[in-house]
C-alpha positions as CSV (number, residue, x, y, z in Angstrom):
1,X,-44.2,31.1,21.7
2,X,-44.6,27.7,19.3
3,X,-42.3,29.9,16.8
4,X,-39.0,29.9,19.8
5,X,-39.9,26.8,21.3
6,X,-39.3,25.7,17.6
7,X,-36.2,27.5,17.1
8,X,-34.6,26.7,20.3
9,X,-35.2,22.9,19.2
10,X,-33.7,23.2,16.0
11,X,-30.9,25.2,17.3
12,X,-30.2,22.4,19.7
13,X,-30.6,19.8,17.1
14,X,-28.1,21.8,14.6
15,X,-25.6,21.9,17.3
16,X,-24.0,18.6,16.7
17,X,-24.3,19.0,13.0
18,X,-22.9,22.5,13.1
19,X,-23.1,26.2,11.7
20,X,-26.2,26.3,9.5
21,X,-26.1,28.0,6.2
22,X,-29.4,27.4,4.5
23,X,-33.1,27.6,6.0
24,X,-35.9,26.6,3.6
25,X,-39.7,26.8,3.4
26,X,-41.2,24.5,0.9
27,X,-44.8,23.5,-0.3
28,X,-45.9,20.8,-2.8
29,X,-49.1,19.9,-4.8
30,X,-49.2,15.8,-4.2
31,X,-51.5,13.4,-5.4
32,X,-54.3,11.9,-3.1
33,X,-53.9,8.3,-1.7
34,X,-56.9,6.4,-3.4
35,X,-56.9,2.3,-3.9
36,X,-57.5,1.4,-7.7
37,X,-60.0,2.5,-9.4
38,X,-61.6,-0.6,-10.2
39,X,-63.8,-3.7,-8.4
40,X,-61.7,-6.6,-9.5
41,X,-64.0,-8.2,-11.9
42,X,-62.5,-8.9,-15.1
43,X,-63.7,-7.7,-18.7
44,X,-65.8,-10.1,-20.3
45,X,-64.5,-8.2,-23.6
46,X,-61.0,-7.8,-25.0
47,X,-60.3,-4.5,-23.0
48,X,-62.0,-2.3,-20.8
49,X,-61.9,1.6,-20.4
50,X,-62.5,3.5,-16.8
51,X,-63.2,6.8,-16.1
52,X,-64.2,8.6,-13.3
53,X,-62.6,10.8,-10.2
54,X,-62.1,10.4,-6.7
55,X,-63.2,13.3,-3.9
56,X,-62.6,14.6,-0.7
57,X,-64.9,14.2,1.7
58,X,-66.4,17.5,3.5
59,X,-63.5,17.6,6.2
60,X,-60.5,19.0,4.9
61,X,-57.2,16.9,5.3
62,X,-55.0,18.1,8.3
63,X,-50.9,18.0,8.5
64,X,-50.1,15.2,11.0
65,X,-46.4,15.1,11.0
66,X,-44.8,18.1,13.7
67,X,-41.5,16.4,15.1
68,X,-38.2,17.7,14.2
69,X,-36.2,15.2,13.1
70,X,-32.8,15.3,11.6
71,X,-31.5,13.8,8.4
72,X,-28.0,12.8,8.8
73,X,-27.4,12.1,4.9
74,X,-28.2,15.6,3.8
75,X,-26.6,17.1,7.3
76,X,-30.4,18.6,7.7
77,X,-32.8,19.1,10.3
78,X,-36.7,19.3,9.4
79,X,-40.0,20.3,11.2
80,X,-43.3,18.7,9.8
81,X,-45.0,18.5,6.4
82,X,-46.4,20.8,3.4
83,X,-48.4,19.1,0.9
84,X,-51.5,20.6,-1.0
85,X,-53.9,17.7,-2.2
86,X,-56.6,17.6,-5.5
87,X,-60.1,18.5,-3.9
88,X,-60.9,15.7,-6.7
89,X,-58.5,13.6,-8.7
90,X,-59.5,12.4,-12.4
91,X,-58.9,8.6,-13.5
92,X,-58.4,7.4,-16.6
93,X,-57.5,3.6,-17.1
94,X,-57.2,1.2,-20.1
95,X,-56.5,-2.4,-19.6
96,X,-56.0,-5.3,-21.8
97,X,-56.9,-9.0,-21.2
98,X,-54.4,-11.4,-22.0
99,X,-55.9,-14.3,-20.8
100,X,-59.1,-15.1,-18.9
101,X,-57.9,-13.8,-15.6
102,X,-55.2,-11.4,-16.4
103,X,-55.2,-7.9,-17.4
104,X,-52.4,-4.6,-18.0
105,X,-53.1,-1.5,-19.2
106,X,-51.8,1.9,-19.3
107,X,-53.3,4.6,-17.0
108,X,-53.7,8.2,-15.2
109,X,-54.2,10.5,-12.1
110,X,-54.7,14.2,-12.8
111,X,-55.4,16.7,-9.6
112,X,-56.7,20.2,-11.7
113,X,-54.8,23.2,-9.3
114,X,-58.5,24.9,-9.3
115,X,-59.8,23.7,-5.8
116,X,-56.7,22.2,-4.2
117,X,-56.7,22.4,-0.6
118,X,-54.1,23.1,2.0
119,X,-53.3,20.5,4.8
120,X,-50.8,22.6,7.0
121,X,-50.4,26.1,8.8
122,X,-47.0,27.9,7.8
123,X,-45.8,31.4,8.7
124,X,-45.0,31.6,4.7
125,X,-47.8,31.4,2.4
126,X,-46.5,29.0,-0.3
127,X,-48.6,28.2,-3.1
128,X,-47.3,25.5,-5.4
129,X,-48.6,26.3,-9.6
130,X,-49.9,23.4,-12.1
131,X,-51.7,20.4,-11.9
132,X,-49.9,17.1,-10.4
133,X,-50.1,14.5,-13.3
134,X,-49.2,10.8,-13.0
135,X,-49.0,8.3,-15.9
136,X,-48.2,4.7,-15.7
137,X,-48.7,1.0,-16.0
138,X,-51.3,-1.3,-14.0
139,X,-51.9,-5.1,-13.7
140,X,-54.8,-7.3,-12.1
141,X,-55.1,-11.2,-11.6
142,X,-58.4,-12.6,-10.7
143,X,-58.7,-15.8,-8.6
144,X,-62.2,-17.5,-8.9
145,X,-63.4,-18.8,-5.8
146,X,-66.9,-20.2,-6.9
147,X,-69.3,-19.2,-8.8
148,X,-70.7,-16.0,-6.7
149,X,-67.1,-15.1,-4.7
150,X,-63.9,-14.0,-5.9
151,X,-60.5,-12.3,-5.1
152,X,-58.5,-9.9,-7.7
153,X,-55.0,-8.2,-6.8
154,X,-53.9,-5.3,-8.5
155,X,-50.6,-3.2,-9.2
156,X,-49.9,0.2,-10.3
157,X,-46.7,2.0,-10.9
158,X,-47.7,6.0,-11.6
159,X,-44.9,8.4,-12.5
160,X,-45.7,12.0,-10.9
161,X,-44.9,15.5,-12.1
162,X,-45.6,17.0,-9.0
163,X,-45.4,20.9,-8.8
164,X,-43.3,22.8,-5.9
165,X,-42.5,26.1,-4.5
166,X,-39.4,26.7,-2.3
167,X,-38.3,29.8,-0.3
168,X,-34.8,30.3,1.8
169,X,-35.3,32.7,4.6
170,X,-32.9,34.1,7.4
171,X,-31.9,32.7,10.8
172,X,-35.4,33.8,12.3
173,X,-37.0,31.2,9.8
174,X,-39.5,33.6,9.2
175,X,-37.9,36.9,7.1
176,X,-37.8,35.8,3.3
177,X,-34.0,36.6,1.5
178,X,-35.1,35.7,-2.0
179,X,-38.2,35.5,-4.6
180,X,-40.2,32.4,-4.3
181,X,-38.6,29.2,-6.6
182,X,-41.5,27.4,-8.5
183,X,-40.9,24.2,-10.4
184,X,-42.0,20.2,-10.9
185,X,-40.4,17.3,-9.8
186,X,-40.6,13.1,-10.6
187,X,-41.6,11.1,-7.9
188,X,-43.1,7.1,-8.4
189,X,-46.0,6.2,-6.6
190,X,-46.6,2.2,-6.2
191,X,-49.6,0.8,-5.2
192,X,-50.6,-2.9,-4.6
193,X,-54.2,-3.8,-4.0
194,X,-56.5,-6.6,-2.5
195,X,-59.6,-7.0,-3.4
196,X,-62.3,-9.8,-2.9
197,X,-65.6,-9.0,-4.1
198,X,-69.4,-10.8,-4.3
199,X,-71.5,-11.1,-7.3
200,X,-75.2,-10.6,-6.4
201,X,-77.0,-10.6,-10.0
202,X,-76.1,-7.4,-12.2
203,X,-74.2,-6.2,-8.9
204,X,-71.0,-6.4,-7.5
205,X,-70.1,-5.9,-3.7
206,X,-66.3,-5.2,-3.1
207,X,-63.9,-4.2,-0.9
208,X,-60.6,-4.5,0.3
209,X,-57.5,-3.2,1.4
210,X,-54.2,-0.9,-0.7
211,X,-51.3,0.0,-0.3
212,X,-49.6,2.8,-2.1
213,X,-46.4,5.4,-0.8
214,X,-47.4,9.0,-0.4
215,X,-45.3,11.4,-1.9
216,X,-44.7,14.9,0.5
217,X,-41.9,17.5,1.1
218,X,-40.6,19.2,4.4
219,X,-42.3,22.4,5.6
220,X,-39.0,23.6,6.6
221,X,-35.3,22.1,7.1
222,X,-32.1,23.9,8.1
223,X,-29.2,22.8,6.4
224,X,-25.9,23.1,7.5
225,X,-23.9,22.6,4.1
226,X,-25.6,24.8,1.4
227,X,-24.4,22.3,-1.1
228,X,-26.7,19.7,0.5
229,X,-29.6,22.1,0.2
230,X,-28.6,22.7,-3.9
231,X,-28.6,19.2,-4.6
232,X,-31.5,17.6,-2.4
233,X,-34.9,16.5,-3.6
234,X,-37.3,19.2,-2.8
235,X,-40.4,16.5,-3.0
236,X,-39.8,12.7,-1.1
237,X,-41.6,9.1,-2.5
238,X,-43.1,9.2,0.9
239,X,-44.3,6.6,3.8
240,X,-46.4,4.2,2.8
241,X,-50.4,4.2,3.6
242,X,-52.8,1.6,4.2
243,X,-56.4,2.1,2.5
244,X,-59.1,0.3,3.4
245,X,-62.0,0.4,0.6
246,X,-66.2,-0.8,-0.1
247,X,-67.7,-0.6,-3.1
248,X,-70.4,-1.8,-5.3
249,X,-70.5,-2.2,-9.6
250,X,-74.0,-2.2,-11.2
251,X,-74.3,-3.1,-14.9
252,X,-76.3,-0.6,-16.8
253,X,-76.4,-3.2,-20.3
254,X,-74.3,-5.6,-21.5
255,X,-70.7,-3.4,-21.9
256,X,-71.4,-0.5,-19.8
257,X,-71.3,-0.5,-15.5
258,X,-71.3,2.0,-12.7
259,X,-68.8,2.0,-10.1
260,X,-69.2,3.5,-6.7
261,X,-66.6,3.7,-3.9
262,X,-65.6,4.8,-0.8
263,X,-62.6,4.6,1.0
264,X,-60.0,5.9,4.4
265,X,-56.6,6.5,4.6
266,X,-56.0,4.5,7.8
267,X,-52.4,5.7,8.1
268,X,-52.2,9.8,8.9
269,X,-49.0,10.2,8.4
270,X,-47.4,13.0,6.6
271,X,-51.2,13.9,6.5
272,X,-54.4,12.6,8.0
273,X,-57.4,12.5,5.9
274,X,-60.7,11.8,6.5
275,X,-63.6,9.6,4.0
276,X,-63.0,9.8,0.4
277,X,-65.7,8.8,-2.5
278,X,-64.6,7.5,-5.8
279,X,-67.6,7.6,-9.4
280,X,-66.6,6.1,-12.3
281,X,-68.0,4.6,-16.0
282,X,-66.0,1.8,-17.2
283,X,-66.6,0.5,-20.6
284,X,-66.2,-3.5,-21.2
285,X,-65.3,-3.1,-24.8
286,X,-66.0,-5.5,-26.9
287,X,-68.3,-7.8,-24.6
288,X,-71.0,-9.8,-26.1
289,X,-74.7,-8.9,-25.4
290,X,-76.4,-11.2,-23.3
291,X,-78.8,-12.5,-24.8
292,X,-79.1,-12.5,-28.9
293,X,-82.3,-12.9,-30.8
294,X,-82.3,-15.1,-33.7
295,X,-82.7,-13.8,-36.9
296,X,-85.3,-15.7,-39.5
297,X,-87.1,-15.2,-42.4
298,X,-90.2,-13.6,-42.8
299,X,-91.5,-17.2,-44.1
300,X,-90.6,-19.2,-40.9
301,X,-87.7,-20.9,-39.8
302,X,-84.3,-20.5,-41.5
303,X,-83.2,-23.4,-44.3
304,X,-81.0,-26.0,-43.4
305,X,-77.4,-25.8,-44.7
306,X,-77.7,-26.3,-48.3
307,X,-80.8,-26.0,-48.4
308,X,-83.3,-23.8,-51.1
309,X,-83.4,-20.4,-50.1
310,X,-87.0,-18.9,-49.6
311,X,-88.7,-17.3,-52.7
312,X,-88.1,-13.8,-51.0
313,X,-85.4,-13.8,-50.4
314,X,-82.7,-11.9,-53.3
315,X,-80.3,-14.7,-54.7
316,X,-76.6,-14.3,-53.2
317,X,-74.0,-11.8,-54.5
318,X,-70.5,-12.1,-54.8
């Protein structure tokens, strides 16, 4: 009964658009919608390495968008969303610290295809192949409130290779008239980030707020040039989501910390999720130890400049 109700609508729809020539099922692998991975604290070394993943919760995601809507630049009309998602997405960041408060780097997203999870219900199976990879550029400013509060921002520009599969079928947009089409296309995520934090000893508290597009592609549209259909995008940049985000950073020593997060998508549109957690190790390389023990000769205190050397001391080389 949803199936006629459907077709009736899109019939309808079509009408003032005209005779339709192409139907299409699609399905894409997209990446999740996570904040930075990071807690806003700048390195205390030259640079600083992060690694970790972000997860699903135990929910599964769910397809929010249903509505037909119609698309009068590619003369198209097109009923909800079909995105597959990373069960868990790998991070891998680099940054670089320019001055005392500023930072860029170079950085990933990688969703493996093992465990990927479906967010929709189609009457085609589509199953988009490869992993969805992302590779960019990031920024962060840090603005020192006192000594125990602060507030970073952060920036990211990833580009995707997201992987697709697409399908044309007949009139009854159910009856398949050709072999499934797999491929990858480009999309740019942005993402722009808030994020005050606390210092409580070798601890940091943190939380905040991101916002970053989500890239997803129509379950189905009805075209009614087939020269639109040849020549449109088969994946779209997306809406953009809100993400609100707590975490905390615990120094292990001197240069290494963990960092623990979780977050929620508050916007559920093209698909609603539920919590997400985030683990990572980040690296401060090249940060000083805390505390250094001085060095002295077995005989006591060390000689003042130009002074005698101890007697046990070998004589100095060249």
């Amino acid at each position: 009964m949803r199936n006629v109700y459907l077709i009736i609508t899109i019939s309808l729809s079509l009408f003032t658009l005209g005779c339709a020539t192409a139907q299409v099922h699609r399905s894409a692998y997209v990446p999740l919608p996570q904040p930075s991975m990071r807690s806003g604290a700048p390195s205390q070394g030259r640079s600083m390495l992060t690694a970790g993943a972000m997860t699903l919760a135990k929910q599964q995601p769910v397809e929010d968008v249903t509505d037909v809507t119609v698309n009068t630049e590619t003369i198209s009309v097109t009923n909800g969303s079909a995105n597959w998602v990373p069960r868990s997405q790998m991070n891998l960041n680099w940054r670089y610290r320019f001055t005392k408060n500023f930072d860029m780097g170079i950085g990933g997203e990688w969703g493996l295809a093992a465990g990927k999870q479906k967010t929709y219900t189609d009457d085609l199976n589509l199953t988009p192949k490869g992993n969805v990879v992302g590779i960019g550029l990031s920024f962060g400013y840090n603005v020192q409130i006192d000594k125990q509060w602060a507030v970073a921002i952060a920036g990211e520009y990833l580009s995707f290779s997201i992987p697709y599969v697409r399908q044309q079928v007949a009139t009854d947009l159910v009856t398949p008239i050709n072999a499934p089409e797999y491929g990858t296309e480009t999309v740019g995520v942005y993402s722009f980030s808030i994020i005050p934090r606390m210092e409580m000893g070798n601890a940091t508290v943190f939380g905040g707020v991101t916002f970053r597009n989500h890239p997803t592609t129509p379950k189905l549209e009805i075209y009614a040039n087939e020269l639109n259909f040849i020549s449109d995008d088969n994946v779209d940049s997306g809406s953009t989501y809100t993400i609100v985000t707590v975490g905390a950073e615990f120094k292990l020593n001197p240069v290494l910390r963990l960092l623990v997060m979780a977050f929620q998508p508050v916007s559920t549109s093209p698909v609603k999720y539920f919590p997400m957690f985030g683990l990572g190790l980040v690296w401060d390389m090249g940060a000083a130890p805390r505390y250094h023990t001085p060095v002295t000769p077995a005989d006591g205190m060390p000689p003042a400049h130009g002074g005698p050397m101890p007697a046990n001391e070998p004589p100095p080389t060249i």
